[in-house]
VOGU-3710 file (C-alpha; in Angstrom, 3 decimals, decimal comma):
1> xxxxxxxxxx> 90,957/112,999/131,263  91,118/116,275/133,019  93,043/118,847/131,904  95,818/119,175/129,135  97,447/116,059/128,041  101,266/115,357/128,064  101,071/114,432/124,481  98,604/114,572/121,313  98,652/111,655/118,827  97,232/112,518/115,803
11> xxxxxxxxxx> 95,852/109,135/114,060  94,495/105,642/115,605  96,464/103,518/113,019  99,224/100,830/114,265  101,576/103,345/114,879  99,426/106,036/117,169  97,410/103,236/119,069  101,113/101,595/119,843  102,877/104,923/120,892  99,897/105,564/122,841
21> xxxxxxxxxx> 99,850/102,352/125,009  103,645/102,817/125,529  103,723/106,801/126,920  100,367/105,486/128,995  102,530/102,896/130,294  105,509/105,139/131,169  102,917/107,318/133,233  102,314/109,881/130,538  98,978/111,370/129,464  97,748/110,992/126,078
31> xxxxxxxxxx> 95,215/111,834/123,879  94,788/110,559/120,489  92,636/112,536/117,622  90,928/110,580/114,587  89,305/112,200/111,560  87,998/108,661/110,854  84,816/107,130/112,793  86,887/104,236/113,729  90,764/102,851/114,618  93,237/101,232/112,603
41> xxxxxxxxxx> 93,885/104,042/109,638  94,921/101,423/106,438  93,963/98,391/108,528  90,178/97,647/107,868  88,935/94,557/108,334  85,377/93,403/107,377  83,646/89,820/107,974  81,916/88,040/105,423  78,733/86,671/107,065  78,135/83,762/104,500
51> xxxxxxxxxx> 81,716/82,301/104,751  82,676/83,583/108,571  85,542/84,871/107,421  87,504/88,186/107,823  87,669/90,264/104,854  90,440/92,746/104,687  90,602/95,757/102,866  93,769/97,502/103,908  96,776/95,175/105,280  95,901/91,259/105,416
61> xxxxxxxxxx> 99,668/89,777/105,555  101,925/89,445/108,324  105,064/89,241/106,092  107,933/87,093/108,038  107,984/86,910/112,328  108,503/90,410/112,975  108,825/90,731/116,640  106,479/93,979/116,960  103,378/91,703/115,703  103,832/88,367/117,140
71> xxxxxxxxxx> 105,447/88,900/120,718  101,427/90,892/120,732  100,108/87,477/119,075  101,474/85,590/121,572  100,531/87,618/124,724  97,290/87,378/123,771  97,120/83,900/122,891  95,978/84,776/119,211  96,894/82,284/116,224  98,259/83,066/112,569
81> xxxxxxxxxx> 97,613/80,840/109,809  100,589/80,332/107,130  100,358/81,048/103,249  100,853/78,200/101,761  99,486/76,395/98,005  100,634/76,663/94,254  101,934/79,545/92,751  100,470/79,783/89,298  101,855/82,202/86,426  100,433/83,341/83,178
91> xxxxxxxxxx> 102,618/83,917/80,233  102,051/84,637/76,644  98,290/84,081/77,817  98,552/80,877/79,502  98,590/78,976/82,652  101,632/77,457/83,988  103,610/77,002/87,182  106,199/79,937/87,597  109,294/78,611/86,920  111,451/82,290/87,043
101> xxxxxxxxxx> 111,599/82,746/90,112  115,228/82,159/90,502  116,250/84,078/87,423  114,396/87,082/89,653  116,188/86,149/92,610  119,129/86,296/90,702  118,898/89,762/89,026  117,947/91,460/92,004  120,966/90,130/93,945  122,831/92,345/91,721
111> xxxxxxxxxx> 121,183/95,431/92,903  124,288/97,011/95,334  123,911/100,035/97,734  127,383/100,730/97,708  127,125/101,681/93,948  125,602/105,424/93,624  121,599/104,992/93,975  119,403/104,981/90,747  115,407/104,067/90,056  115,067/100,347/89,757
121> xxxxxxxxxx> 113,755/101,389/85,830  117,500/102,791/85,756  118,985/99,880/87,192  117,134/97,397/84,850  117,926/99,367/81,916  121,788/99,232/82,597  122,454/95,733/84,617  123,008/92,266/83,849  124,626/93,172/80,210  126,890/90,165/80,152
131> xxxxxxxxxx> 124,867/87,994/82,564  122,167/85,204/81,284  119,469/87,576/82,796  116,148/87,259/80,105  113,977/90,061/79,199  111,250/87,981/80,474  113,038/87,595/83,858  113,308/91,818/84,147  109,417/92,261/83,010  109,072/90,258/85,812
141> xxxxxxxxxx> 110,770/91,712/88,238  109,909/95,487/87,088  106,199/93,761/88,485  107,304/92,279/91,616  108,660/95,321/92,242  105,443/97,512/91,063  103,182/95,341/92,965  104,808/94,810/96,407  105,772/97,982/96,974  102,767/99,558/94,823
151> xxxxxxxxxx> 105,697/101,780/93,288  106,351/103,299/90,414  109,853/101,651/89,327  111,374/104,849/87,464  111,073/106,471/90,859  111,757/103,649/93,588  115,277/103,751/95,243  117,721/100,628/94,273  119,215/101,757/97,800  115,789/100,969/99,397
161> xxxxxxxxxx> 114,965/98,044/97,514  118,580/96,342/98,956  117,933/97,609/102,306  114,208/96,098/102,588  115,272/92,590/101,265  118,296/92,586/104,090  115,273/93,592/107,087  113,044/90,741/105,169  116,316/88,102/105,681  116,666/89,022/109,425
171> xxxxxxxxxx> 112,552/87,812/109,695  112,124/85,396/107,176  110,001/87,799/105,127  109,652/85,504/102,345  107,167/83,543/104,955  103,213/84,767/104,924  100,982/84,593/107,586  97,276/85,871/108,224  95,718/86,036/111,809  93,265/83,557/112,456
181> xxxxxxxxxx> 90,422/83,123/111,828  89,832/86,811/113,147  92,383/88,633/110,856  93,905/92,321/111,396  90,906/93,259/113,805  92,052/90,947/116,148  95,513/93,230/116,733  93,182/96,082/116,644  91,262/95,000/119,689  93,761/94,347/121,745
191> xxxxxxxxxx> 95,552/97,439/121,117  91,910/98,672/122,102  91,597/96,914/124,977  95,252/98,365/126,038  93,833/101,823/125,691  90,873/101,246/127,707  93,091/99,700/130,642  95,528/102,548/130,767  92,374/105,349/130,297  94,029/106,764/126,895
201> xxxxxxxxxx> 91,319/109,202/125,671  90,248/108,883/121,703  88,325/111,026/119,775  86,888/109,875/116,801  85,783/111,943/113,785  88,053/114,654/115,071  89,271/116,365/111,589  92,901/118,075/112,503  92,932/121,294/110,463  96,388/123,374/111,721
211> xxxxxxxxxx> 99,142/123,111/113,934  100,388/125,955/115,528  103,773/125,464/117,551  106,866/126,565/119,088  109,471/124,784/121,567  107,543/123,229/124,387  103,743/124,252/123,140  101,171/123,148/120,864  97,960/124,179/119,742  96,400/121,922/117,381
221> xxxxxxxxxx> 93,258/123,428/115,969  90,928/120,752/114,941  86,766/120,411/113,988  84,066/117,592/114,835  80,232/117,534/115,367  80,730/120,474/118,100  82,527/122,781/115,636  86,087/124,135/115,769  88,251/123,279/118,999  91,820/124,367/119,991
231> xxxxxxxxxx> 93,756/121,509/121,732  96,596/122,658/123,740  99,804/120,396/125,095  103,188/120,302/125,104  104,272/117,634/122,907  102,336/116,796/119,555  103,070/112,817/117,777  102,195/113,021/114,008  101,295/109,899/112,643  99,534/110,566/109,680
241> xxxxxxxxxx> 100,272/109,277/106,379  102,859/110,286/104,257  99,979/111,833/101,580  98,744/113,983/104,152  101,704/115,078/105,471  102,453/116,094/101,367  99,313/118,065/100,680  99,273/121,295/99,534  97,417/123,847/101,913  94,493/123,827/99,397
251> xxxxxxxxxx> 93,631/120,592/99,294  90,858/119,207/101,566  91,737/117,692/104,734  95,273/119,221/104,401  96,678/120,582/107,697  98,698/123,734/107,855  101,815/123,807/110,097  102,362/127,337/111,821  105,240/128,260/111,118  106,016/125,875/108,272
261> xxxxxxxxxx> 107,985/122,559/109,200  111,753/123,000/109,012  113,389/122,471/105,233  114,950/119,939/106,262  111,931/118,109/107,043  110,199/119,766/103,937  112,843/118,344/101,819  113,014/114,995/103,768  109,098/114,798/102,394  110,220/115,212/98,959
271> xxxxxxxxxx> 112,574/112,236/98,512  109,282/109,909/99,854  106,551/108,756/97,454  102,956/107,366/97,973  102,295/104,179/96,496  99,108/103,155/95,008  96,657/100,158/95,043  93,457/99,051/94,689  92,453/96,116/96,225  89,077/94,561/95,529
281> xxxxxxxxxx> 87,714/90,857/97,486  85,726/88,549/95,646  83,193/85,988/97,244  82,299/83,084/94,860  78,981/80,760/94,941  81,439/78,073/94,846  85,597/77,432/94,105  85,270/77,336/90,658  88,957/77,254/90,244  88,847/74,115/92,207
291> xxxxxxxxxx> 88,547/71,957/88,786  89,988/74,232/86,498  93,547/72,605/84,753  95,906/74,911/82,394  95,092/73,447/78,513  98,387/73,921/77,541  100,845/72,813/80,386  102,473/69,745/81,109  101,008/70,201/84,637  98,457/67,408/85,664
301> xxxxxxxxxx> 97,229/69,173/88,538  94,378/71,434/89,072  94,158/75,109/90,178  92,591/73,481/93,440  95,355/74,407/95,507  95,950/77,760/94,160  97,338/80,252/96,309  98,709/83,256/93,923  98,043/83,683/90,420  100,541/86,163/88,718
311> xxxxxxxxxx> 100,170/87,976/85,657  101,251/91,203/83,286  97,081/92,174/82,941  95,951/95,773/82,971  93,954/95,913/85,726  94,418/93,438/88,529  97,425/91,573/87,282  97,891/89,330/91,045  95,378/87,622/92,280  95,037/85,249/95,688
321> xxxxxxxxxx> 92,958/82,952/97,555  92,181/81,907/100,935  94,779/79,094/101,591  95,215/77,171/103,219  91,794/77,712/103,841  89,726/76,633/100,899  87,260/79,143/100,648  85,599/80,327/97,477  86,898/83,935/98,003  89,880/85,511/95,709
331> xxxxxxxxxx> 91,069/88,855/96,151  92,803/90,806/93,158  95,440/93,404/93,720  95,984/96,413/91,327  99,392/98,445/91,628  100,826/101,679/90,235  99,114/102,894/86,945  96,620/99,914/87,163  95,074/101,528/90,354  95,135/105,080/88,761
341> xxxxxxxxxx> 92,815/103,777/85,890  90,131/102,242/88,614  90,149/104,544/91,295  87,203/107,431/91,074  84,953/105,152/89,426  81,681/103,265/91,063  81,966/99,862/92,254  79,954/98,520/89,624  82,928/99,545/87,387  85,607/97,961/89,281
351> xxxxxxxxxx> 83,457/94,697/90,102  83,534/94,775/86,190  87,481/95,058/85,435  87,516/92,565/88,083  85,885/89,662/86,904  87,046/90,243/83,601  90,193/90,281/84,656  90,017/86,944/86,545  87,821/85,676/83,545  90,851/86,469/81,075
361> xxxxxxxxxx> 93,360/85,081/83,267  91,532/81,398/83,912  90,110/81,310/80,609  86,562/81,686/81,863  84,079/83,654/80,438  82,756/86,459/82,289  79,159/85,604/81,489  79,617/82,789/83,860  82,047/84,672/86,793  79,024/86,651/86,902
371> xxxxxxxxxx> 76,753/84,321/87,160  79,147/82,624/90,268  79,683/86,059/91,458  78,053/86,571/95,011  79,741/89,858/96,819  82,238/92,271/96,341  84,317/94,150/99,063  86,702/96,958/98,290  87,960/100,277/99,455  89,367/103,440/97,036
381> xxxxxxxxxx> 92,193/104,394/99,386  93,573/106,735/96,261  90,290/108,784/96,711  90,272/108,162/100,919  91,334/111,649/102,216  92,647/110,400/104,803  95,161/107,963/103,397  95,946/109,126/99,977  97,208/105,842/98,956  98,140/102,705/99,969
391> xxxxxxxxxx> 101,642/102,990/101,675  105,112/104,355/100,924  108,361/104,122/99,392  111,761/105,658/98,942  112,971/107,720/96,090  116,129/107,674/94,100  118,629/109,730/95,529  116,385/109,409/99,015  118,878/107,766/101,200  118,257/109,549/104,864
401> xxxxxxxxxx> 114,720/110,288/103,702  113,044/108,169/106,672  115,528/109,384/109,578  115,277/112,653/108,736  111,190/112,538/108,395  111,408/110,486/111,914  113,381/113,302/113,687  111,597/114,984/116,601  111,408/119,191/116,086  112,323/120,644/118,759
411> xxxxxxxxxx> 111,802/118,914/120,933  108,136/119,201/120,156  107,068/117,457/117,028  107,587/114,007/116,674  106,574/111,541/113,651  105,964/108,008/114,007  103,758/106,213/110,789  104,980/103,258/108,019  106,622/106,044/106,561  109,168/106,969/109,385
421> xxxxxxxxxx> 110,663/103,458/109,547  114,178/103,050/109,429  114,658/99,642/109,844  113,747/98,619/105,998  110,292/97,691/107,117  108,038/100,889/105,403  104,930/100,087/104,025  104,269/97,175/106,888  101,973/97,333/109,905  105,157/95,897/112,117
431> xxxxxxxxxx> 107,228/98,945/110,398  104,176/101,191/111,858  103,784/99,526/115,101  107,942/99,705/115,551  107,704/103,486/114,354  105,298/104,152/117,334  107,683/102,020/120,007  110,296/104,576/118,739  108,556/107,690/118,759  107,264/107,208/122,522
441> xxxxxxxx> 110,982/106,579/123,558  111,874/110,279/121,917  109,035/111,634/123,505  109,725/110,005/127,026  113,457/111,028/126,759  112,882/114,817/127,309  111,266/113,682/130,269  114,518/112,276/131,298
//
């Protein structure tokens, strides 16, 4: 690329690469700056050698048909595999098939939007008085809630909550998928691919450190292997994470905006939240689990078809397999104050809350998960500088949060990221990928 770009992207995640390919399409110039040594921000997907498999360690789920992911899936002739197997539950300490599910359903129904907005702590606390709503039914739910959206629930908007579950009816959200066999890398290369064929320039380990702007100019100060460099152009995308975008000027990797962002935006920035998880991937010498039956339980079957595995445990309390692939790899997901306890420490550590975890929940001893243990894969993104967290969420008292956070500055500034949906789809890689689609029609409208 020779000279100035029409527009600077800062980030290569799902939303960046996709505004990128969009404003290349339209004619515009872009360049895109990464502190990272690769693309794909909170997707990161690994391959187990032994079992062939993909091994994620940011996103893994395509959650419903969102249009964003699959009309790219079927362009490029790429299949999905669908979740499917047992759902397995352990109360009072054992094993059993999760019959609550529609006592959940039930309570959260009863979450309304039109009703001033509280913390879903706030609204458990105070709902279902006169209904037949158990305790057991809310401690439930108070984890759903902690461990899909990696939230803390005395912070997490009721208003949010409603309007995600509407965006998840419109795409049968309750339906999982995984790409197959190659998994989230697969989207990533053809988003690559896309960049190559419309000559999008990308430069890795690029570390943005300030932005200075003003109507119509930017200057975006940034350092790599050649030292400090000023990028000029006229139109900067932000597509950073929501943690970043949060940090206070001393904190490393935090960029300083010159002159500050608007208040509006500043206070738009409040009413979001970070969410938190730790994921870590377990390969097996074998499916143990395969044979394993609950002592206790009425159930006949085995755990052989086991797809999710539920719990209230301290560390990882969710756990899943491979299905419907049977392979003997489970991956365990820590949320909220459960990731806050693991992250900092060595992997030896975590390996070790891990398989005691799993141990404790199947009733096997951890002398022998260790002796069946053959790899571990995980990633701290609470210690990652450049993510901060795992993905975000809405506030009580928020509503507005996302449009206002998505709202170009003069004409200038524009934000695209998980974080700027406004659709109900935060915290997904089709609510980045439709953040970027909307952020390069802003941009290419003051072209207009």
């Amino acid at each position: 690329m020779s000279g100035n770009p029409d527009v600077i992207i800062l980030g290569a995640g799902a939303a960046g690469l996709s505004a990128a390919v969009e404003l290349s399409r339209a004619g515009l110039t872009a360049a895109i700056i990464e502190a990272r040594d690769r693309i794909g921000g909170r997707i990161f997907t690994l391959r187990d050698s032994v079992c062939n498999a993909p091994v994620e360690l940011g996103a893994e789920f395509i959650h419903g048909e969102p249009p964003e992911i699959w009309d790219l899936l079927h362009s490029n002739n790429l299949h999905t595999k669908e979740v499917d197997g047992d759902i397995w539950c352990v109360r009072d300490g054992e094993l059993s098939t999760c019959a609550f599910f529609s006592e959940v359903d039930q309570l959260l129904e009863q979450m309304d939007d039109r009703a001033p907005d509280q913390s879903f702590l706030e609204f458990l606390e105070r709902c279902c008085g006169d209904s037949r709503i158990t305790q057991a039914a809310k401690d439930w739910a108070r984890g759903y809630v902690t461990g899909f959206h990696a939230a803390d629930p005395a912070k997490i908007s009721v208003h949010s909550l409603v309007k995600g579950l509407r965006a998840d009816e419109k795409i049968e959200g309750d339906r999982t998928f995984r790409i197959a066999p190659q998994g989230y890398e697969a989207l990533l290369n053809v988003l690559r691919r896309e960049l190559q064929t419309e000559n999008v320039s990308l430069q890795l380990n690029t570390v943005a450190t300030a932005i200075g702007w003003r109507r119509g100019n930017i200057e975006l100060s940034v350092r790599n292997h050649s030292g400090a460099i000023t990028m000029t152009a006229p139109r900067l995308l932000i597509t950073l994470p929501l943690s970043i975008l949060q940090a206070t000027p001393e904190e490393p990797f935090a960029i300083r905006f010159v002159p500050d962002l608007p208040r509006q935006k500043q206070a738009a920035l409040d009413k979001l939240a970070m969410g938190k998880v730790i994921r870590i991937t377990l390969r097996f010498r074998e499916r143990f689990w395969e044979h394993l039956r609950p002592p206790h339980s009425t159930e006949s079957k085995s755990l052989a078809n086991m797809s999710f595995l539920l719990s209230r445990e301290e560390w990882f309390p969710t756990w899943w397999t491979t299905m419907p692939e049977k392979l003997p790899i489970s991956t365990g997901w820590a949320p909220f104050r459960c990731a806050e306890r693991l992250s900092g420490h060595s992997t030896d550590f975590v390996v070790d809350k891990s398989l005691r975890s799993l141990g404790c929940l199947l009733k096997v001893s951890t002398s022998e998960l260790e002796r069946l243990f053959a790899q571990a894969y995980w990633h701290d993104w609470e210690s990652d500088p450049f993510s901060r967290g795992a993905y975000s969420y809405v506030k009580a008292g928020g509503d507005g949060a996302q449009q206002a956070l998505a709202s170009p500055v003069e004409n200038t500034l524009f934000f695209a990221g998980e974080a700027t949906d406004i659709s109900g789809h935060n915290g997904t890689v089709h609510g980045a990928i439709a953040s970027g689609y909307r952020a390069a029609k802003q941009i290419l409208s003051t072209y207009d």
